[in-house]
C-alpha positions in Angstrom: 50.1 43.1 -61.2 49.2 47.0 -60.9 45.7 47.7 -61.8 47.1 50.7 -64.0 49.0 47.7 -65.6 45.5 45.6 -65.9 44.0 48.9 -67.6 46.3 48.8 -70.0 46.4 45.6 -71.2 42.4 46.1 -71.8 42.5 49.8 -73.9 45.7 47.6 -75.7 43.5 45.0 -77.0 40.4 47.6 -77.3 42.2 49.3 -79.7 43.5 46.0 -81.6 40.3 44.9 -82.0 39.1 48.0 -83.2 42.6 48.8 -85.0 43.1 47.0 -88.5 46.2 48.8 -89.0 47.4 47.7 -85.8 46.4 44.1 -86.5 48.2 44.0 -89.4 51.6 45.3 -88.2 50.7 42.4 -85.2 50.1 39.8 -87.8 53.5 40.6 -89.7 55.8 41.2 -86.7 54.2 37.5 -85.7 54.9 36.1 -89.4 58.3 37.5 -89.4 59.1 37.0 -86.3 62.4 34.7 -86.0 62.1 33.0 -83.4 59.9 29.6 -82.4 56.4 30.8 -82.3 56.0 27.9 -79.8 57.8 30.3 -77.4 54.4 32.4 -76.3 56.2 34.6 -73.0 59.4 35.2 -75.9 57.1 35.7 -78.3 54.5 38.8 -75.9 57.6 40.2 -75.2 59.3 40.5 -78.1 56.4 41.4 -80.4 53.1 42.8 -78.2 55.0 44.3 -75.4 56.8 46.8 -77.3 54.0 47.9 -79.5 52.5 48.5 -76.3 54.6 50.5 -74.7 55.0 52.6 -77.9 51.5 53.2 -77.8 51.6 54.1 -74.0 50.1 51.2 -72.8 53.2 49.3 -71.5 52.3 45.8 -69.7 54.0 42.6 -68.7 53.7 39.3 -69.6 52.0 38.0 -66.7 49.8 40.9 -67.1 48.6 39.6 -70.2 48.4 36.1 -69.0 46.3 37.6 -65.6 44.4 39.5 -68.8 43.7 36.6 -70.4 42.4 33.9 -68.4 39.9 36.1 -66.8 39.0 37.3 -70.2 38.0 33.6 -70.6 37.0 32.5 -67.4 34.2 35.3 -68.2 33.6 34.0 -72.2 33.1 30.8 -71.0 30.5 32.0 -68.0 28.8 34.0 -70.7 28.5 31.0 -73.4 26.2 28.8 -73.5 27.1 25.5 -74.7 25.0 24.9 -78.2 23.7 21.5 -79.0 26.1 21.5 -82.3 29.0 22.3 -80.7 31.0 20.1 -83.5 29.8 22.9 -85.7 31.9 25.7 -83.4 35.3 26.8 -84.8 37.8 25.3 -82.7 39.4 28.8 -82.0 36.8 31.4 -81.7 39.0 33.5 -79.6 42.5 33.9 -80.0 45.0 34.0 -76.8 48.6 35.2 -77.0 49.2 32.5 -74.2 46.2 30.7 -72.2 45.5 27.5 -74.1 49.0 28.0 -76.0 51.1 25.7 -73.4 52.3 28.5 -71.4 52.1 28.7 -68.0 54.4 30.4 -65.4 55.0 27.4 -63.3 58.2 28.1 -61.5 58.3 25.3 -59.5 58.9 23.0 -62.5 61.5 25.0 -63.3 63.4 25.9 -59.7 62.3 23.0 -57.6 60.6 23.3 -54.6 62.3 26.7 -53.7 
C-alpha cells in the first residue's frame, strides 16, 4: 500500500463523515446494490471504490482494509472499557470490512503456494 493511497482512504472517509450528501448516495448504492451484501471486497469495489476515485481519492480494497483495522486497533487503545458495557451499542463504528468476515487470506484459498 502507497502512502498516497493511505491518504486517500482517510480525506475519503473525512469527507463522508462530514458529507451527508455523500452518505446518502453511499447508503442507496448499498441498498440497491444487487449483489450479496455478505460479499464485503465485491461489495468496496463495486460501490466505495468508484465513488472514490470520482472524487479523486482512488484506493484499493486492501487499502481500506489496512485503513480499517488500524482505525480500530487505535479506537479500541483509546476506549476505555465502561462498567456497563451491556449498555454500549453493539456497532458503535461501522466497517466496510474488519469485523464483517472478510479477510484476505490467500492461503485458504491457493494452498500453501
Amino acid at each position: 500500500m502507497s502512502e498516497k493511497m493511505n491518504i486517500n482512504v482517510s480525506k475519503f472517509f473525512a469527507r463522508y463523515n462530514s458529507d451527508e450528501a455523500l452518505r446518502e448516495r453511499i447508503r442507496i448504492a448499498e441498498e440497491n446494490y444487487p449483489g450479496s451484501l455478505e460479499l464485503r471486497e465485491a461489495l468496496a469495489e463495486d460501490i466505495l471504490l468508484p465513488v472514490a476515485e470520482e472524487l479523486g481519492m482512488p484506493f484499493t480494497v486492501m487499502d481500506l482494509y489496512v485503513y480499517e483495522s488500524r482505525l480500530k486497533s487505535m479506537r479500541q487503545a483509546d476506549e476505555e472499557q465502561p462498567e456497563d458495557a451491556e449498555e454500549r451499542p453493539e456497532e458503535e463504528y461501522r466497517y466496510w470490512l474488519v469485523d464483517r468476515g472478510w479477510k484476505n487470506d490467500e492461503a485458504a484459498f491457493c494452498g500453501d503456494k
